[in-house]
C-alpha positions, 0 to 999 in steps of 0.5 A: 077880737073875740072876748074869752070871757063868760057873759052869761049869768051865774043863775043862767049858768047854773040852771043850764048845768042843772039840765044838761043831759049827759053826765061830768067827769070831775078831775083835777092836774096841775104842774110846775113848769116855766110857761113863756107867755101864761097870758098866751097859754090862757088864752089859747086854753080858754078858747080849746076848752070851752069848744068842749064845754068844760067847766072849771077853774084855772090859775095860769101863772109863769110858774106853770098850771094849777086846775080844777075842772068838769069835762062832759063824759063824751069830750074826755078823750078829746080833752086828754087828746088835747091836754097831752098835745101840748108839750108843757102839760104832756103825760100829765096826771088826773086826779078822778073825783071818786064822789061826783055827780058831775055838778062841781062846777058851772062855768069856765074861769081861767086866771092869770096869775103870779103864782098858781097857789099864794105862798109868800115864797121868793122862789129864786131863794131855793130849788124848787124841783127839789121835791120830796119823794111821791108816795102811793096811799098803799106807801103812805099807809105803811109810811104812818105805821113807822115809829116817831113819823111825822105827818103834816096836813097842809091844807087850811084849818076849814078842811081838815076841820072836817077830816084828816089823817089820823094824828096829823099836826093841824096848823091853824091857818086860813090859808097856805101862804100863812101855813108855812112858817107855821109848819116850820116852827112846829117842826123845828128841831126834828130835822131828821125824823121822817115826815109825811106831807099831804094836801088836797091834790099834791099842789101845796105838798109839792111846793112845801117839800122843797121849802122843808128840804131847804131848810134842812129837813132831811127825810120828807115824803108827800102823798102823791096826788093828794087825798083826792088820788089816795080815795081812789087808790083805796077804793081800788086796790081795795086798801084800809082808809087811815083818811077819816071824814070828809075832803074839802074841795074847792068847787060847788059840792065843797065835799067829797064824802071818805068816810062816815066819821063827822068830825066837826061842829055846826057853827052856829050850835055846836052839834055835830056836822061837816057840811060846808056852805056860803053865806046865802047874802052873796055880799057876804059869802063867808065859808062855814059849817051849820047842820041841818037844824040850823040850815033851816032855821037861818036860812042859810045866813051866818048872822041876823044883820047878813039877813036883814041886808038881803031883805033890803030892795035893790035901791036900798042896797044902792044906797047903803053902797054909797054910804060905804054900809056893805054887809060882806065877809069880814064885816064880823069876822077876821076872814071870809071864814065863819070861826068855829063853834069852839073858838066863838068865844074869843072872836 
């Protein structure tokens, strides 16, 4: 039996993507669909796309399909070809990176999983398919016009940190499934007020509109396909951008550039900055924001003890294993994300 698994190494893998000759599509789909076997689907996708050398990461669960991926420029229509073959994911819409240079991802991951974003939702309690409406960007810039509109980022607290629609309610959240009942409570008693929904590539959005119609909320609208669908839309139709900084993304450029407003603060020293990396202590890896100073002076580390633990020899690091001494995210901090520069003080 074969092993539909990587066993190359992450700097192998690397270092391959870094010499590839041939240019990347970066894209994004998913779909709520009840998938029989997600096990059986997974596997069938792992062997199909990686005969195309697509790279990317995938959540497979019964629920349906929830992707992020990098497909080689000559393999795009073969994987189109394929992905429409396949009767549960036909016809299903592309989200195109507009600031790619193809590097996002540098192997293929395909997980199954109970949900294909965690949301603490029993979904048995409410309809699912029972949706809000879809809006174009050209819609949902005419939709945030209207008096008294609500618009609701639903994305985490470390990505709209960098950039947002303008007067959005920002949940503090480190992640969706703690975003909810948050949204709930902040839009308690506004029942019958239009309310706008956006998100990354439309996933949580899709989800989140039916949790808000079932409880009552009444005119619930989403961006369709998200920030990403809504840059390209814009850069097309040639529409005003009300998107303003920076659209985190959840592959290797952590970013995609809409525009030049930098709305956050490094990290470490409170300047202005809107890049985000991973602690270079790969035990640690906490998510966080640092300029370029602060880059070049730590190195890339988010604390002096995640810099002595990476100074420390393999037999070293064995031993403080085995003493249960790891340096890792949440060893300071209540997360694997850093706290920003303005919330330092209470951490």
């Amino acid at each position: 039996m074969s092993v539909l698994v990587n066993r190359v190494s992450r700097q192998e893998m690397r270092k391959r993507l870094m010499e590839e000759p041939f240019r990347r599509i970066t894209l994004s789909f998913y779909r709520y669909v009840i998938l029989d076997d997600p096990q059986a689907m997974r596997d069938a996708l792992w062997k199909e796309w990686s005969a195309m050398n697509v790279f990317g990461r995938i959540y497979a669960a019964r629920e349906g399909i929830n992707a992020q991926l990098s497909v080689p420029e000559f393999h795009f229509d073969a994987f189109r070809k394929a992905i429409d073959a396949r009767p549960e994911f036909k016809d299903v819409p592309f989200k195109i990176a507009v600031e790619d240079d193809g590097k996002s991802f540098f192997r293929l991951t395909i997980k199954v999983r109970k949900k294909i974003v965690a949301d603490g939702l029993a979904d048995d309690t409410f309809d699912v398919t029972n949706v809000g409406n879809h809006l174009s960007a050209a819609e949902f810039n005419a939709a945030l016009e209207q008096p008294e509109t609500i618009v609701v980022d639903m994305r985490n607290h470390y990505e709209s940190e960098v950039g947002r629609f303008e007067g959005a309610i920002l949940p503090e959240a480190d992640t969706f499934k703690e975003e909810l009942p948050m949204v709930l409570d902040k839009l308690k008693g506004q029942e019958d007020k239009k309310i706008l929904m956006y998100c990354t590539g439309g996933v949580r959005c899709e989800k989140a509109s039916a949790w808000l119609k079932h409880h009552g909320f009444k005119d619930v609208n989403q961006l369709y396909g998200g920030i990403i669908e809504y840059a390209r839309q814009v850069k097309t139709n040639q529409l005003p951008t009300k998107f303003i900084g920076k659209n985190f993304v959840f592959d290797e450029r952590l970013g995609e550039r809409i525009t030049n407003d930098i709305l956050a603060q490094c990290h470490n020293c409170g300047t202005p900055a809107d890049d985000h990396l991973n602690c270079t202590n790969q035990d640690c890896h906490v998510l966080y924001i640092l300029c370029p100073n602060c880059i070049e002076e730590t190195k890339g580390y988010c604390s002096p003890e995640c810099k002595a633990w990476d100074e420390l020899t393999t037999d070293e690091k064995k031993q403080r294993r085995a003493e249960g001494k790891v340096v890792r995210a949440g060893s300071f901090y209540h997360s694997k994300l850093k706290p920003a520069f303005t919330r330092r003080k209470s951490d």
